[in-house]
N, CA, C and O of each residue as an XYZ file, in Angstrom:
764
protein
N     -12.863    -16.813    -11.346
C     -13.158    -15.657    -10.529
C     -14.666    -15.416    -10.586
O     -15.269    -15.431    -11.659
N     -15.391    -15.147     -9.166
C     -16.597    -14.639     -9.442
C     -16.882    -14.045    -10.268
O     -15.878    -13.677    -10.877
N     -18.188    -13.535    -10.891
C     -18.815    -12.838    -11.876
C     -18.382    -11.015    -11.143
O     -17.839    -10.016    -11.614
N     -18.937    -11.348     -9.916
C     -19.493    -10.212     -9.290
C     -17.934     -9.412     -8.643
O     -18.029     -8.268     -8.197
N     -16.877     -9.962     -8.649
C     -15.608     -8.980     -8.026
C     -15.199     -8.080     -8.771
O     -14.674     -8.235     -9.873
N     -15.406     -7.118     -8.235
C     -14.097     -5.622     -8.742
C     -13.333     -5.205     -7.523
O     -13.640     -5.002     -6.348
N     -12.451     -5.160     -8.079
C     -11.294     -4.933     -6.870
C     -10.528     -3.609     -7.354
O     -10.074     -3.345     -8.467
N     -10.529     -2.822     -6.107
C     -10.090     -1.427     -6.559
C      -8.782     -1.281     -5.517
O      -8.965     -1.446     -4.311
N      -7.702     -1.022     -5.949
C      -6.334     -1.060     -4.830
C      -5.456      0.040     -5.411
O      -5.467      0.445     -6.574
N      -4.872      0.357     -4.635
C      -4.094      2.052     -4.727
C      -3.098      1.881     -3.451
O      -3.170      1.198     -2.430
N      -2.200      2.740     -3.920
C      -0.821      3.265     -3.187
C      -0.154      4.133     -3.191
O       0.278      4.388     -4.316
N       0.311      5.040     -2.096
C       0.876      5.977     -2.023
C       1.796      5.978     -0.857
O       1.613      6.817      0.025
N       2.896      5.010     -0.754
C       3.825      4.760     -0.112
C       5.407      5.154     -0.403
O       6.436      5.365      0.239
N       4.916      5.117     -1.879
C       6.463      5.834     -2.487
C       6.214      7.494     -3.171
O       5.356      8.319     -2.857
N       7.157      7.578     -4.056
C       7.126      9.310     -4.823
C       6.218      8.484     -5.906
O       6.802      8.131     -6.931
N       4.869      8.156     -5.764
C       3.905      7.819     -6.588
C       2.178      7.963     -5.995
O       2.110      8.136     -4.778
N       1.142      7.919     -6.566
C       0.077      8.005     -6.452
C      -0.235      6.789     -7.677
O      -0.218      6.840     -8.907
N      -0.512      5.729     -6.729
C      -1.123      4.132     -8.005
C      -2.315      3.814     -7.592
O      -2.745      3.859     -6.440
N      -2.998      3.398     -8.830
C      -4.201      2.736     -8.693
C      -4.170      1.588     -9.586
O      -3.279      1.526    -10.433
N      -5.299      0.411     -9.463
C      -5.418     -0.688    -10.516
C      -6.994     -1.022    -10.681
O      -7.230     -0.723     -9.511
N      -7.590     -1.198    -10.914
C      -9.007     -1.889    -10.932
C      -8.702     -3.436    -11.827
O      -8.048     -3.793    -12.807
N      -9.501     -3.970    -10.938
C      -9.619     -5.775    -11.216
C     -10.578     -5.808    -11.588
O     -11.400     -5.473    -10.735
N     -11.230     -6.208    -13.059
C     -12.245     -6.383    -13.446
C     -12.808     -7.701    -13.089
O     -11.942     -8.540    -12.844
N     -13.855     -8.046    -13.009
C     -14.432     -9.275    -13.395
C     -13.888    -10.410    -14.152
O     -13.948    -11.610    -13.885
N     -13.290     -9.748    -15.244
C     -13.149    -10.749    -16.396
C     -11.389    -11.165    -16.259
O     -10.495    -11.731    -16.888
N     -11.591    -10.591    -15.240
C      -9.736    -10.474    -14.971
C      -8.596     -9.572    -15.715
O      -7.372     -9.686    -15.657
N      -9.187     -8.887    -16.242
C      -8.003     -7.476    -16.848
C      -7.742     -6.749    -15.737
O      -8.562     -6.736    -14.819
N      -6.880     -6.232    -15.685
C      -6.156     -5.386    -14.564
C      -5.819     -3.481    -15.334
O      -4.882     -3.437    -16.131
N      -6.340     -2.534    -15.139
C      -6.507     -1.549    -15.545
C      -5.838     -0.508    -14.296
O      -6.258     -0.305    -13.157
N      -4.735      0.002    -14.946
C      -3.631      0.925    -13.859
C      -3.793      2.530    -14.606
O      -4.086      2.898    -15.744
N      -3.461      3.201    -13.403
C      -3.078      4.236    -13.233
C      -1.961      4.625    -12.415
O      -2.004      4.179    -11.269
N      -0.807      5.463    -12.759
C       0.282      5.966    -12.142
C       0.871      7.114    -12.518
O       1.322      7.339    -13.641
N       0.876      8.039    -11.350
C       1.541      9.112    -11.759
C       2.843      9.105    -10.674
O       2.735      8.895     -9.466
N       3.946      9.353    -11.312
C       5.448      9.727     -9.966
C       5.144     11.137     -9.363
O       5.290     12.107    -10.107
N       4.825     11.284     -8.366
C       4.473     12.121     -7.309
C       5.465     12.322     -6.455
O       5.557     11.360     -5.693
N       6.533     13.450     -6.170
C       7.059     13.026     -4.644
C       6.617     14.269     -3.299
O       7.255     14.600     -2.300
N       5.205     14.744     -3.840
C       4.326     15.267     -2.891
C       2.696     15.295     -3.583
O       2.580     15.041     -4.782
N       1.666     15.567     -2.881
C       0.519     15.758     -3.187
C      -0.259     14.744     -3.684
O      -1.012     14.786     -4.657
N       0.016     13.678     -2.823
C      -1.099     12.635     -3.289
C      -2.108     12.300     -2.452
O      -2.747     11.257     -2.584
N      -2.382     13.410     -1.270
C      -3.454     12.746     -0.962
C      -4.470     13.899     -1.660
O      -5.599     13.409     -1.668
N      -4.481     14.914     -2.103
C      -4.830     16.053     -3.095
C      -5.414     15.124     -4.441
O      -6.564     15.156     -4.879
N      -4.045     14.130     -5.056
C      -4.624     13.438     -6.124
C      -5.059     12.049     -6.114
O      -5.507     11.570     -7.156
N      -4.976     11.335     -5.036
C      -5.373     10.199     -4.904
C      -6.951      9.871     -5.091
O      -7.336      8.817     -5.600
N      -7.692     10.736     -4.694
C      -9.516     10.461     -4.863
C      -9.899     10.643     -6.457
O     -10.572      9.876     -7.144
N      -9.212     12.003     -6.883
C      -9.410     12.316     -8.050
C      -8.968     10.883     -9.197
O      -9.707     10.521    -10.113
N      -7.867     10.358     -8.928
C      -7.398      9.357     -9.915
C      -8.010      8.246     -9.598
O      -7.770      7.283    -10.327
N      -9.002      8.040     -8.395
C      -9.669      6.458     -8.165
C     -10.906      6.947     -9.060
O     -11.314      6.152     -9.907
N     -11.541      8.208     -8.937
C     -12.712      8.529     -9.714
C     -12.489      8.359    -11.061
O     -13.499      8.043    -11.691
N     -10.903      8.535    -12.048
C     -11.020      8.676    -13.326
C     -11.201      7.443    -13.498
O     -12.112      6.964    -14.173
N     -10.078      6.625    -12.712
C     -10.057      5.025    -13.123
C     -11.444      4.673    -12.811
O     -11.871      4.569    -13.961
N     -12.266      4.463    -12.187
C     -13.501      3.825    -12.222
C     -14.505      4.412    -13.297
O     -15.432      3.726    -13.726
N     -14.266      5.793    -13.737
C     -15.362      6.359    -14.662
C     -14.612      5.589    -16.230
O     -15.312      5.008    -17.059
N     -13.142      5.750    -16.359
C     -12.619      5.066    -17.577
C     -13.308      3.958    -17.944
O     -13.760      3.902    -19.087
N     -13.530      2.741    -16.900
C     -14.251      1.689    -17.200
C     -15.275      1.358    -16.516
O     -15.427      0.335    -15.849
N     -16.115      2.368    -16.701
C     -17.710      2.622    -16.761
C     -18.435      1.711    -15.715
O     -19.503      1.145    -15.948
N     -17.499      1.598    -14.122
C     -17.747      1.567    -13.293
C     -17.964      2.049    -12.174
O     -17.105      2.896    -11.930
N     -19.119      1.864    -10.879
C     -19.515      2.894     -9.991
C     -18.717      2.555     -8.509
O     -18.043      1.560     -8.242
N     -18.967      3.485     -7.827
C     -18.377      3.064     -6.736
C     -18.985      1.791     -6.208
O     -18.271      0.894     -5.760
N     -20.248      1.710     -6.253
C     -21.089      0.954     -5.592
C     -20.732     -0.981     -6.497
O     -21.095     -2.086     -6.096
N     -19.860     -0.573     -7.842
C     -19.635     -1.762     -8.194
C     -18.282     -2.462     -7.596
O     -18.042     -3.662     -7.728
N     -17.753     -1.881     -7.173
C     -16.436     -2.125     -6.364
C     -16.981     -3.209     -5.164
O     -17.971     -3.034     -4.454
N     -15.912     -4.558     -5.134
C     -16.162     -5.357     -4.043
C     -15.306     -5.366     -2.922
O     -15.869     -5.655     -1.866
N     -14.069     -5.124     -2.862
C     -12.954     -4.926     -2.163
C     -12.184     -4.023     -2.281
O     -11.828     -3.409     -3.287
N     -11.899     -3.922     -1.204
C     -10.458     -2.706     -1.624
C      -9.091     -3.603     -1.416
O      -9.225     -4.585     -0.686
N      -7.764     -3.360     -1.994
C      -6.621     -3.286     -1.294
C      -5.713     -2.291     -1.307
O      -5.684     -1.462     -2.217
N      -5.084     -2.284     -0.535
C      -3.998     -0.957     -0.307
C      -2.725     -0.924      0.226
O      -2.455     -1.510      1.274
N      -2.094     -0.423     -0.271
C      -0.811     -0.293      0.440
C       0.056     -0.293      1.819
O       1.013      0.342      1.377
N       0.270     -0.453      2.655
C       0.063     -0.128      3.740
C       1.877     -0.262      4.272
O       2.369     -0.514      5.372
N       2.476      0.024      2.984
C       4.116      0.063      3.568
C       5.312     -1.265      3.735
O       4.798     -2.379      3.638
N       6.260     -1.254      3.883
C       6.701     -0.167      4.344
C       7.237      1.336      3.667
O       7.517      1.000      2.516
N       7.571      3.050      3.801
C       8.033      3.515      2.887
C       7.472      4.854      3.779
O       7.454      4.862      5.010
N       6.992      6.048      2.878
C       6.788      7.286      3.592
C       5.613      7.464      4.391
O       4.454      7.212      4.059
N       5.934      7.820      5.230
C       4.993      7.871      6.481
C       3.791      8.646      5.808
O       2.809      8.146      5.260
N       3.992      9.528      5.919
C       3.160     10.261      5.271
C       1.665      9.893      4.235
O       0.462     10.009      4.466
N       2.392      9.446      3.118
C       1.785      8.736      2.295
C       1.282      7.095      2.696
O       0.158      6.791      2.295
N       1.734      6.486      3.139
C       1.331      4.996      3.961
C      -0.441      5.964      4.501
O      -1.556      5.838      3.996
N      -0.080      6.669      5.429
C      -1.136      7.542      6.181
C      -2.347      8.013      5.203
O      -3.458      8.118      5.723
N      -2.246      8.217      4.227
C      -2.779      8.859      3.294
C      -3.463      7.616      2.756
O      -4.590      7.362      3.180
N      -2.906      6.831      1.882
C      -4.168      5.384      1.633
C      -4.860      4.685      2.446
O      -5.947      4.153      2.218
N      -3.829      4.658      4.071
C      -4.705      3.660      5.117
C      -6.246      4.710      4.798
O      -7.258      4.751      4.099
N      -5.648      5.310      5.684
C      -6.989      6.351      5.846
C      -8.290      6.733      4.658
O      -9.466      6.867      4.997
N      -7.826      6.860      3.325
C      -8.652      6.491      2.411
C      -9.624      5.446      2.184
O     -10.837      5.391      1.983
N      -8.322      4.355      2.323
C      -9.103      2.997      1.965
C      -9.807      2.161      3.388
O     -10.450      1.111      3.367
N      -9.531      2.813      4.311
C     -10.889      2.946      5.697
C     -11.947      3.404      5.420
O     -13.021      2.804      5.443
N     -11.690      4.884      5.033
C     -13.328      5.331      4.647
C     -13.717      4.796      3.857
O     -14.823      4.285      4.032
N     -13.195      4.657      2.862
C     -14.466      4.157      1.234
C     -15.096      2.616      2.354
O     -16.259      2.245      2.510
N     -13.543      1.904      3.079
C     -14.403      0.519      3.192
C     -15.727      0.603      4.265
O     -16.599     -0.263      4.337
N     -15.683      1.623      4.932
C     -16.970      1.690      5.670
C     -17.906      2.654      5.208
O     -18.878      2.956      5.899
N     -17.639      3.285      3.822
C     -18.842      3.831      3.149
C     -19.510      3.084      2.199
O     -20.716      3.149      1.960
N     -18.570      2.263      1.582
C     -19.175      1.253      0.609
C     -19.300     -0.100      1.678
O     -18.782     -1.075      1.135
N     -19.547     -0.248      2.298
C     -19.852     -1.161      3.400
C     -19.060     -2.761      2.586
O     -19.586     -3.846      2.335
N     -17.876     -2.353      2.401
C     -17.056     -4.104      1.772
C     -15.668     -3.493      2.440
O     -15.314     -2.414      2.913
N     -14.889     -5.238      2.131
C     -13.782     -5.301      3.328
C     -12.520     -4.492      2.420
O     -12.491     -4.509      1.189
N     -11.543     -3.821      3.246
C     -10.710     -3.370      2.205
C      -9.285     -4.255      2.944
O      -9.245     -4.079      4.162
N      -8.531     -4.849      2.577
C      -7.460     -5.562      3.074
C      -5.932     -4.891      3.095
O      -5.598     -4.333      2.050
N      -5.241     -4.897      3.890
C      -3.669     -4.132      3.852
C      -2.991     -5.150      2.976
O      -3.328     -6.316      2.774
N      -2.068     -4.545      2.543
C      -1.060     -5.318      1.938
C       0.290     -4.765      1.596
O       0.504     -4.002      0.654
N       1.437     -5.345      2.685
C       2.520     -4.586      2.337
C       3.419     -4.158      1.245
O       3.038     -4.590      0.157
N       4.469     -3.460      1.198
C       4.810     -3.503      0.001
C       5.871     -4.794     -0.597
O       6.239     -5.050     -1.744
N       6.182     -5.490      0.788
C       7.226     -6.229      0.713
C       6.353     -7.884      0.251
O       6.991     -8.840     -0.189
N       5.144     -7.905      0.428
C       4.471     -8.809      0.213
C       3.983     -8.804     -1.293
O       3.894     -9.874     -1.895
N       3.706     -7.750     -1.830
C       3.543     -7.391     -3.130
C       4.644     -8.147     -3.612
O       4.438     -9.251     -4.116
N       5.892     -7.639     -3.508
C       7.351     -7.629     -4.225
C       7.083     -9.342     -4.360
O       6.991     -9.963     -5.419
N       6.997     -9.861     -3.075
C       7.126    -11.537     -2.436
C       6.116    -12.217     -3.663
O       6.508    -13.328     -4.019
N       4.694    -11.645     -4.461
C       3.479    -12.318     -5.235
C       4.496    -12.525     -6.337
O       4.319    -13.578     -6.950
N       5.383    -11.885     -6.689
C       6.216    -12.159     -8.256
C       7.168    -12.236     -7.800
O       7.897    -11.963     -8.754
N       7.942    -12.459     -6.801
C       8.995    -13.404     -6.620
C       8.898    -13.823     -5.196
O       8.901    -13.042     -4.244
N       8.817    -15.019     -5.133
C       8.317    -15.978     -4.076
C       9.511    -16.663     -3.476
O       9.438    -17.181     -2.362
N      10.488    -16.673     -4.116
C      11.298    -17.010     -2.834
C      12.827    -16.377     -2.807
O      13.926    -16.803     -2.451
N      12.269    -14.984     -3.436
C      14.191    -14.491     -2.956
C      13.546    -13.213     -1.322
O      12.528    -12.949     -0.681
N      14.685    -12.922     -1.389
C      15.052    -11.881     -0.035
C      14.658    -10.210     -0.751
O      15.398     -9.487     -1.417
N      13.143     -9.961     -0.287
C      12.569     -9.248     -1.056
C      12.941     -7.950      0.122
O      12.881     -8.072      1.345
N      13.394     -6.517     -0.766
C      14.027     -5.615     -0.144
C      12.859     -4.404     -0.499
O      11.925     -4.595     -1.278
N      13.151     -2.894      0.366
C      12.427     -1.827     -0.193
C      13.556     -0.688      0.963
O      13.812     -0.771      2.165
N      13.988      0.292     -0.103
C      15.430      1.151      0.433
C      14.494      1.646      1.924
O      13.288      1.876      2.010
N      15.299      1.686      2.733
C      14.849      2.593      4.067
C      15.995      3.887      4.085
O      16.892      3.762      3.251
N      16.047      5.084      4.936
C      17.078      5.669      5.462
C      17.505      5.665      5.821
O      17.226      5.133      6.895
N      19.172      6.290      5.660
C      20.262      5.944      6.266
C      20.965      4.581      6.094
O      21.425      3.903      7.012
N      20.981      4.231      4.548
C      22.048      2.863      3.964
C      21.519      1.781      4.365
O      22.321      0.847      4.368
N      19.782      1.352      4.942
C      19.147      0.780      5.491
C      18.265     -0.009      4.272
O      18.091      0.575      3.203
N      17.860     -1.019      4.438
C      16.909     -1.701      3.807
C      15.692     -2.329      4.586
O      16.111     -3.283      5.240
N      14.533     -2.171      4.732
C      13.387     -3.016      4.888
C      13.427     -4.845      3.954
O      13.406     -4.990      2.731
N      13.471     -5.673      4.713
C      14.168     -7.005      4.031
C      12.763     -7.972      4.884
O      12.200     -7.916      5.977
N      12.684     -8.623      3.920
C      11.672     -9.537      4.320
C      12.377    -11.093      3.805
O      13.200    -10.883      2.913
N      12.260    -12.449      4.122
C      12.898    -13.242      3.467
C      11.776    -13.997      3.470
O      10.812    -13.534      4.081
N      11.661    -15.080      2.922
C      10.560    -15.753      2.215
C       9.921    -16.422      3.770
O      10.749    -16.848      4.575
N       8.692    -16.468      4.056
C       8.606    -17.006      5.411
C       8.339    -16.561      7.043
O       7.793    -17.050      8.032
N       9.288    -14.968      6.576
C       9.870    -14.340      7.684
C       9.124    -13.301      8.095
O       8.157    -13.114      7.355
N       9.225    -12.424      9.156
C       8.727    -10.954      9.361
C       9.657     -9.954      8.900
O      10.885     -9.967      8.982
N       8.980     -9.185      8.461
C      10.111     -7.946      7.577
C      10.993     -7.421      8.751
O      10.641     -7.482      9.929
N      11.744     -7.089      8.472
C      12.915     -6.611      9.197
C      13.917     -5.454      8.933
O      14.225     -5.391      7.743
N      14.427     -4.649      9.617
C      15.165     -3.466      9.047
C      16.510     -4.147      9.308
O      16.864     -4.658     10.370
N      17.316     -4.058      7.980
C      18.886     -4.751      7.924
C      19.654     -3.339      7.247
O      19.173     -2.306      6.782
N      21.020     -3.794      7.418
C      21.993     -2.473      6.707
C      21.776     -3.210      5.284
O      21.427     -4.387      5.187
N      22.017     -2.407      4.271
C      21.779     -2.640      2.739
C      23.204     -3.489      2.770
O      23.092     -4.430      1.985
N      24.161     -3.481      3.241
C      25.448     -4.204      2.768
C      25.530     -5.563      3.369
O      26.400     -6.370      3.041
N      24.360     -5.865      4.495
C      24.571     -7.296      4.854
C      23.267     -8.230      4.243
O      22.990     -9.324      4.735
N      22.515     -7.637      3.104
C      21.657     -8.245      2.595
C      21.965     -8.834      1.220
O      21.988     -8.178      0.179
N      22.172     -9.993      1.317
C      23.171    -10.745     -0.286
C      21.994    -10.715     -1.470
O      21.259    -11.678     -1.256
N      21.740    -10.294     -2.129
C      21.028    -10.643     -3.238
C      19.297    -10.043     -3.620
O      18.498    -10.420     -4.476
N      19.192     -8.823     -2.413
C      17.754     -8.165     -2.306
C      17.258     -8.141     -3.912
O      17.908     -7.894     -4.928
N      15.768     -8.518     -3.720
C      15.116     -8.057     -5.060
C      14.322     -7.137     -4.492
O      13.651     -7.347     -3.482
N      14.373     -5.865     -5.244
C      13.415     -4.622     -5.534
C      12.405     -4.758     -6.218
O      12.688     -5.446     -7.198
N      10.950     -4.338     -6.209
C      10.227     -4.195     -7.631
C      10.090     -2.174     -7.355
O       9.652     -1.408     -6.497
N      10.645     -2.110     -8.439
C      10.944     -0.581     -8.598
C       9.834      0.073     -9.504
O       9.654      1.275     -9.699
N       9.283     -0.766     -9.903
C       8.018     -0.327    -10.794
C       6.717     -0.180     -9.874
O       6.364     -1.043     -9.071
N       5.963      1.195    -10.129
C       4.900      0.806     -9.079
C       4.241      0.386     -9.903
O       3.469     -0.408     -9.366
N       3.995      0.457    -11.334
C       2.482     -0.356    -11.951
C       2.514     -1.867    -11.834
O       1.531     -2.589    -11.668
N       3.964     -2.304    -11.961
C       3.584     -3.872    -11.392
C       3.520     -4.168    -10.021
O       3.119     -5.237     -9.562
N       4.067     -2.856     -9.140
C       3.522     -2.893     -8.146
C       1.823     -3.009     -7.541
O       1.607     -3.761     -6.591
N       0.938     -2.395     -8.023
C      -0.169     -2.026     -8.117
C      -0.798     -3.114     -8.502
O      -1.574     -3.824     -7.862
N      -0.451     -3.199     -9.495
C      -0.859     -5.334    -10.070
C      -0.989     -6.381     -9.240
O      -1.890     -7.219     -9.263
N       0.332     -6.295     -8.177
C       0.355     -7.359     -7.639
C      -0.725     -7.412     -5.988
O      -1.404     -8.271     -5.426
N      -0.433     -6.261     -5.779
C      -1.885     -5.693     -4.861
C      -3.101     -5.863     -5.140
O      -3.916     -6.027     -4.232
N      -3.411     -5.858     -6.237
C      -4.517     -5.864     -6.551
C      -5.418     -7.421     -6.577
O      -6.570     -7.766     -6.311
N      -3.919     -8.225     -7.150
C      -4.040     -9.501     -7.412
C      -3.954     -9.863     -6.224
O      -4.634    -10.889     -6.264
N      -3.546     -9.746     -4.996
C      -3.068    -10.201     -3.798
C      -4.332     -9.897     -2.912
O      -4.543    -10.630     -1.945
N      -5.189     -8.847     -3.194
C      -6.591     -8.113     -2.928
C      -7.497     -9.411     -3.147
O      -8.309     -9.863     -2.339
N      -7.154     -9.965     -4.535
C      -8.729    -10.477     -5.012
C      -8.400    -12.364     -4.580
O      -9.225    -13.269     -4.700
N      -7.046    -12.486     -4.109
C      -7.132    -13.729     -3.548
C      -7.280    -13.820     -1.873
O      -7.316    -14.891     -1.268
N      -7.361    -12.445     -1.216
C      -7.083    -12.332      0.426
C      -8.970    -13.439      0.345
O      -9.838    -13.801     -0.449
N      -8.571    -13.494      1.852
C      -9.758    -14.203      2.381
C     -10.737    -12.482      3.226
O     -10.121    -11.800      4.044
N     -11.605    -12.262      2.977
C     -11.609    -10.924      3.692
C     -12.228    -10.864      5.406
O     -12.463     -9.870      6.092
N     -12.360    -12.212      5.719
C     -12.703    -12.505      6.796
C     -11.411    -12.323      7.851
O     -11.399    -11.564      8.820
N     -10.060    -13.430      7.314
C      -8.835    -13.006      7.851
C      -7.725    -12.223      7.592
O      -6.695    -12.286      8.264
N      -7.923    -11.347      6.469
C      -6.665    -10.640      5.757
C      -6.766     -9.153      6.918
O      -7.480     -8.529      7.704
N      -5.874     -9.211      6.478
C      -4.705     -8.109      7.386
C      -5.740     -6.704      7.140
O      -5.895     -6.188      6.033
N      -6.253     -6.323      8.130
C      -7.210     -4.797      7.711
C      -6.340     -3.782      7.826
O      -5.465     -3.706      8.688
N      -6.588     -2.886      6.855
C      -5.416     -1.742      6.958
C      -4.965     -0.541      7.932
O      -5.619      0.418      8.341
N      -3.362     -0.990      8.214
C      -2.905      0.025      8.966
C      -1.746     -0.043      8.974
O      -1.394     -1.170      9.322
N      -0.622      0.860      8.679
C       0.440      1.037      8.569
C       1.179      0.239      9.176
O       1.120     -0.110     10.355
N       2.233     -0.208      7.986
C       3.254     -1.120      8.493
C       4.797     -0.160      9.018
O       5.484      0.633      8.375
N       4.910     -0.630     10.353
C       5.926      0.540     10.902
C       6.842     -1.218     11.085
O       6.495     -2.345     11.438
N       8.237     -0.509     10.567
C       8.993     -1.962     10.910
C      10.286     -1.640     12.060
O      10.853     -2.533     12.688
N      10.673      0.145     12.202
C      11.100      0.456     12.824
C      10.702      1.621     13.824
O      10.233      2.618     13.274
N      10.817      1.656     15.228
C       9.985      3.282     15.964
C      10.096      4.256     15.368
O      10.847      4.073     14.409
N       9.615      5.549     15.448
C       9.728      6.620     14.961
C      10.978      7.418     15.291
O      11.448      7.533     16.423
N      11.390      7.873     14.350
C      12.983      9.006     14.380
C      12.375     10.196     15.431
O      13.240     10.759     16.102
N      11.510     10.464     15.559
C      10.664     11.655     16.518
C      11.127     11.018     17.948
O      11.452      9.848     18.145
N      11.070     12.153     18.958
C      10.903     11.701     20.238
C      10.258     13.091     20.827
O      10.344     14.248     20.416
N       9.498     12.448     22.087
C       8.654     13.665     22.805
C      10.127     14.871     23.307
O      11.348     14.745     23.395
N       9.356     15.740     23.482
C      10.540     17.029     24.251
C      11.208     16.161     25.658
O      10.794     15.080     26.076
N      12.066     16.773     26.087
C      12.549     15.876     27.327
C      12.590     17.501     28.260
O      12.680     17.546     29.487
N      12.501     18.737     27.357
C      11.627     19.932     28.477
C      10.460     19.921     29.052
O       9.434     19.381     28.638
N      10.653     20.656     30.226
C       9.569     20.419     30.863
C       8.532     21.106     30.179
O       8.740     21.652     29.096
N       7.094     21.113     30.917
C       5.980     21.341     29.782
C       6.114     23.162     30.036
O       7.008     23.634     30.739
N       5.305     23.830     29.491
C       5.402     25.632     29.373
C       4.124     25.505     30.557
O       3.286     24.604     30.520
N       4.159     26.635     31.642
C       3.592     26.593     32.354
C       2.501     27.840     31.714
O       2.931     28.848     31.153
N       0.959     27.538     31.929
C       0.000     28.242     31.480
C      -0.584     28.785     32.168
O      -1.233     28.275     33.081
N      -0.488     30.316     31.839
C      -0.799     31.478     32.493
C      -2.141     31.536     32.206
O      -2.678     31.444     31.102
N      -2.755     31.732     33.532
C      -4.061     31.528     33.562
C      -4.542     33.705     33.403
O      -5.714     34.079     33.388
């Protein structure tokens, strides 16, 4: 590994707020708290502890990676958008990385799953484009239910992307939105 990489990657796709820093020397240094609200409140605060813990600046950071789903809208929204700004304030590339691709870095060839709503699974199979399946027609899904080895594998998946072609971040939507516009007509405005 270069001398010069630090890789800083975070997620907030599940009831969590994660971070990891990739040192140089190759140690991997996490943070995780189970959150199932308020992480975009704690998400800046916990990239600042982790980088001050190991007496690094923003400006030493080479990449970002991030989460980018599939899982709560909300939160997906909350890291893209983070890890946009820092990457055009610290002027370096920050790369997406799903969650199902994470799962895929430590196990590479089973039928890597992440729960959706409504008895649903997000299913990716080795090869494939993720896909929304019913949980009962998927034989053998692996979960990684842990976000710190979640976070790990992002991070690690960060410091091997190419940053010329890796995936720039933006939410992975695998199914349309449950929302739909009004089908009333619009309110007429009294001038």
């Amino acid at each position: 590994m270069p001398s010069d990489i630090c890789v800083l990657a975070f997620d907030t796709s599940a009831a969590h707020c994660a971070a990891a820093l990739l040192l140089s020397d190759g140690t991997i240094k996490t943070q995780v708290e189970h959150l199932t609200k308020g992480q975009a409140e704690r998400l800046m605060p916990m990239l600042e502890e982790l980088l001050s813990e190991q007496g690094v600046n923003w400006s030493d950071v080479t990449r970002i990676g991030v989460g980018v789903g599939p899982g709560n809208f909300t939160g997906i929204r909350i890291s893209v958008s983070a890890a946009r700004g820092l990457a055009l304030g610290l002027g370096i590339p920050a790369i997406g990385i799903s969650t199902l691709e994470a799962i895929h870095h430590t196990n590479p060839n089973a039928t890597v799953a992440v729960t959706a709503p409504r008895n649903m699974l997000y299913v990716q199979k080795p090869g494939a484009v993720p896909e929304l399946a019913a949980a009962d027609t998927v034989p053998n899904p692996v979960f990684l239910t842990d976000p710190e080895a979640m976070i790990r594998a992002m991070a690690n998946l960060a410091l091997i992307a190419d940053p010329m072609t890796a995936n720039r971040p933006k939410p992975l939507y695998i199914k349309p939105a449950d929302a739909a516009p009004s089908r009333d007509a619009a309110p007429v405005i009294l001038s």
